[in-house]
C-alpha positions, 0 to 999 in steps of 0.5 A: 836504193842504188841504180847504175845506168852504164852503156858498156858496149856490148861484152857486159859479162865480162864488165860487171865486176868493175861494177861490183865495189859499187854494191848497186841494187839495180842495174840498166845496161844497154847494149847488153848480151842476152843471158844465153851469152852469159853461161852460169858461173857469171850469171851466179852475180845477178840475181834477177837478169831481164833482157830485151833485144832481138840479137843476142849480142846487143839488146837491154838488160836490167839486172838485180844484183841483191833480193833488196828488190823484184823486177818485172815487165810492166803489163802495158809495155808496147813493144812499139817502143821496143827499147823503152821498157816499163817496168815494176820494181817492188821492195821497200819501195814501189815504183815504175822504172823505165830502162831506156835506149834509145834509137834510130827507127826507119821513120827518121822524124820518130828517131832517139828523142821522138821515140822518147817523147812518143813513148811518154805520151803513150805512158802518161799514165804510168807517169802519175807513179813515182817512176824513174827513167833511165838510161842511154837517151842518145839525146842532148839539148843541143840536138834540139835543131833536129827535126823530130816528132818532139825535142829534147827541151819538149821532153824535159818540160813534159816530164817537168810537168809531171815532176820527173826531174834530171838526177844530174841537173838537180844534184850539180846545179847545172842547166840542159845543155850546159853540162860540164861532165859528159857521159860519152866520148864520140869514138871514145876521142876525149876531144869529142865529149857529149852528155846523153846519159840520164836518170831522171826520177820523180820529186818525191824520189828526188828528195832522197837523192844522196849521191849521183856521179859520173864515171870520170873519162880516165877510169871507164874510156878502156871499157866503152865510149859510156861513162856510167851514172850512179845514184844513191837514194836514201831511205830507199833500201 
């Protein structure tokens, strides 16, 4: 299985082919026009397109890109946690996918990381499944200062409770905090670099892990401020 979780700023249809060589199963996108933006000839390169938002120029798609995998709404989703969207992908393999963007929310305390740590306690169960959560966290160890209902290092520790681990972390050895490949440029400033993109996936996905890459600065800062992550899983087809 491939995953691609790419923030692409908004305009995605006119993104996808620089995704296409990748030849991914499964994209999250956020920041993603609704389907009506699209038209049909763009829409001719996905196979499966659900989208979440309430402005069409700027929500959360999850795309199929190949029949390798069916994706659909998971029947607990709480709309209460509107950008952090539980999901049933069924193919070789089943599992729970949670695309995730997060935000700031009028209770300032529940905001970005607190709407995640909030959201997870509320899916606790959904956690016992094999599960991937992915996409733009907003979020990184170093805002653990920030007052909120739960902390980035709180949400790392409840997921590796669960044995849900970071991708990136797991593949490059590094520690929450300390990352040496950002996966945002505030303002697209390559002085300003940060790292708040993340799949983390469960131990027994993790084992499978063939690949995870980030997009490199130079390759990726024309299209958005987001670099995209991609994962390769073996055996996961």
């Amino acid at each position: 299985m491939k995953l691609v979780v790419w923030n692409a700023a908004m305009r995605f249809r006119d993104k996808l082919e620089h995704l296409k060589t990748y030849q991914a199963d499964i994209l999250i996108i956020p920041e993603s026009e609704s389907p009506e933006k699209w038209g049909q000839t763009k829409l001719q390169d996905v196979n499966q397109f659900l989208w979440f938002g309430e402005k069409v120029n700027k929500g959360i798609g999850i795309f199929t890109l190949n029949d390798h995998y069916k994706i659909e709404l998971h029947p607990l989703y709480n709309k209460d946690f509107r950008y952090i969207i539980p999901l049933l992908v069924t193919g070789k393999r089943n599992l729970i996918l949670f695309a995730v963007w997060s935000q700031n929310t009028k209770a300032k305390f529940e905001s970005y990381i607190g709407q995640i740590y909030l959201s997870l306690k509320y899916y606790d169960s959904l956690l016992m499944e094999p599960c991937v959560i992915a996409g733009d966290w907003n979020s990184n160890k170093n805002f653990d200062h920030i007052k909120r209902v739960g902390t980035h290092t709180d949400v790392v520790n409840l997921l590796k409770s669960k044995g849900i681990i970071s991708t990136y972390h797991h593949f490059y050895k590094e520690e929450h905090g300390d990352e040496s490949q950002p996966t945002h440029y505030f303002r697209k400033e390559y002085a300003r670099p940060f790292h708040i993109d993340y799949i983390f996936t469960s131990t027994d996905i993790l084992s499978s892990l063939n690949k995870m890459e980030v997009g490199k600065h130079e390759n990726w800062i024309k299209l958005s401020d987001h670099m995209p992550l991609f994962t390769d899983f073996n055996g996961i087809q």
